[in-house]
matplotlib code that plots the C-alpha trace (Angstrom):
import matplotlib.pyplot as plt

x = [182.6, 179.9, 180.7, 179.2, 178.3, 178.9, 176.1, 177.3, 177.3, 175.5, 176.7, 173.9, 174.1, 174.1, 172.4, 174.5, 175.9, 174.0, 171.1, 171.2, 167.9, 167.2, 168.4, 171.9, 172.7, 172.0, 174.2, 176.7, 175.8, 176.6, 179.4, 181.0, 180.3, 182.3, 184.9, 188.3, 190.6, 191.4, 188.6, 187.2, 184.0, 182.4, 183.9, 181.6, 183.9, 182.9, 186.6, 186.3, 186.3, 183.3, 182.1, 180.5, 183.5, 182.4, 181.4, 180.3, 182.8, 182.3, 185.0, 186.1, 188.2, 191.4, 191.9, 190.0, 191.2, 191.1, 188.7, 185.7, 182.2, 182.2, 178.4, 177.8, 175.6, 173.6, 175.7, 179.4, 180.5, 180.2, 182.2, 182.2, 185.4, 185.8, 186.6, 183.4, 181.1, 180.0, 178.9, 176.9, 175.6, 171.3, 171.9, 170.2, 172.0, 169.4, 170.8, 168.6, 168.3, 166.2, 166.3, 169.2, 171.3, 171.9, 174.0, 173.7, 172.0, 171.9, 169.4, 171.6, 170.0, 173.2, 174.0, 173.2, 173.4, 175.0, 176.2, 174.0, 174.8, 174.3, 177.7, 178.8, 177.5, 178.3, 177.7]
y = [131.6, 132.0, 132.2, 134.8, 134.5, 137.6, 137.5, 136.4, 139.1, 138.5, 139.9, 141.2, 141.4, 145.0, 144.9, 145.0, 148.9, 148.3, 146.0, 144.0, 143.2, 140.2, 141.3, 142.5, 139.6, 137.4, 140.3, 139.0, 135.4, 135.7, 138.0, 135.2, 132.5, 134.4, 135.8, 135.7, 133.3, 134.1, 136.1, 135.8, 137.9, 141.8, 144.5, 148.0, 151.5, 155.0, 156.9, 160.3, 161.3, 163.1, 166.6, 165.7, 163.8, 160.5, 157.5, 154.0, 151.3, 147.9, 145.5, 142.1, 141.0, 138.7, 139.0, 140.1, 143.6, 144.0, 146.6, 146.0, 144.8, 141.6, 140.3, 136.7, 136.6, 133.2, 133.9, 135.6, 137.2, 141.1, 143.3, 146.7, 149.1, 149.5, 153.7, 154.0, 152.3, 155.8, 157.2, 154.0, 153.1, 152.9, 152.6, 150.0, 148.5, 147.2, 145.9, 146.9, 146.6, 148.3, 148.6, 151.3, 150.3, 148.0, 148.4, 148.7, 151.6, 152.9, 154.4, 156.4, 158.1, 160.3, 161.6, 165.6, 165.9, 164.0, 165.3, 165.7, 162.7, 160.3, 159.4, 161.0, 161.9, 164.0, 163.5]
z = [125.9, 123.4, 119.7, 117.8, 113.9, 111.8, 108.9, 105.5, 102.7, 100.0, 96.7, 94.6, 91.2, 89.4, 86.2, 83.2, 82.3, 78.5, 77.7, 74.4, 72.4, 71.5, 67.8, 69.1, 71.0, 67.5, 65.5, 68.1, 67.5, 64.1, 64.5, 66.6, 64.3, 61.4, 63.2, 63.6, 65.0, 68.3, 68.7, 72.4, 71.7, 70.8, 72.7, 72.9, 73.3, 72.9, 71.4, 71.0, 67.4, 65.2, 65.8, 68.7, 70.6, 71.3, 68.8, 69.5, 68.0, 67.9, 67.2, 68.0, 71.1, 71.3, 75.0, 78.1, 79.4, 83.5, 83.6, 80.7, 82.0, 80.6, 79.5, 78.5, 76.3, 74.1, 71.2, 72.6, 75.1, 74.8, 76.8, 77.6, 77.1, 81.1, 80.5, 78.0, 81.0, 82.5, 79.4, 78.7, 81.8, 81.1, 77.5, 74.9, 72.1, 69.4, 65.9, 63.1, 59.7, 56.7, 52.6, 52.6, 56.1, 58.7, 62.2, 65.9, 67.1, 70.7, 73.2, 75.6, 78.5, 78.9, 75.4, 75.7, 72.3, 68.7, 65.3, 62.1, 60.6, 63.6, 63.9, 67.5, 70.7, 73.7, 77.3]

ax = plt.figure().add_subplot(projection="3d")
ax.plot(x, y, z, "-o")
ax.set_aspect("equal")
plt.show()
């Protein structure tokens, strides 16, 4: 009787649903050193709320949820709200900062549209 081998299945690795710059991932470095106790990381959601219906909220994280992409990153692990990864999915998370303002600001290839004031999006 001769034994046949089934190949092995490699997993390959998707790329992450949102790409951090090098600036976001050291606004989450520094987010991590200040923050809370308890706090496991950054977590990245889009609730529905502006006059477009979807924002971008940032917040930290006490515990990992089932379903969030989680992305580790050199300063804190970043996770991704696991219902909010569609609409993300392609997007670029940069952190920048000028004179008047400073805060994360996102590229999204599937945002049709956003309000006036920047604040909302819609897919």
């Amino acid at each position: 009787m001769t034994e046949t081998k089934t190949p092995e299945k490699t997993r390959v690795a998707r790329p992450a649903a949102v790409t951090l710059t090098p600036n976001a991932e050291e606004r989450i470095a520094k987010l991590m050193a200040s923050a809370p106790e308890g706090a496991i990381g950054v977590r990245l959601s889009t609730p529905r709320r502006g006059c477009s219906g979807l924002a971008y909220s940032v917040d930290y994280v006490t515990e990992e949820v089932k379903f969030d992409e989680k992305i580790e990153t050199p300063g804190g692990v970043f996770y991704i709200d696991g219902a909010s990864v569609l609409y993300l999915i392609g997007s670029v998370m940069d952190w920048v900062e000028d004179d008047f303002s400073a805060g994360f600001v996102f590229e999204n290839p599937n945002a049709k549209g956003a309000c006036g004031c920047g604040e909302s999006f819609t897919v």
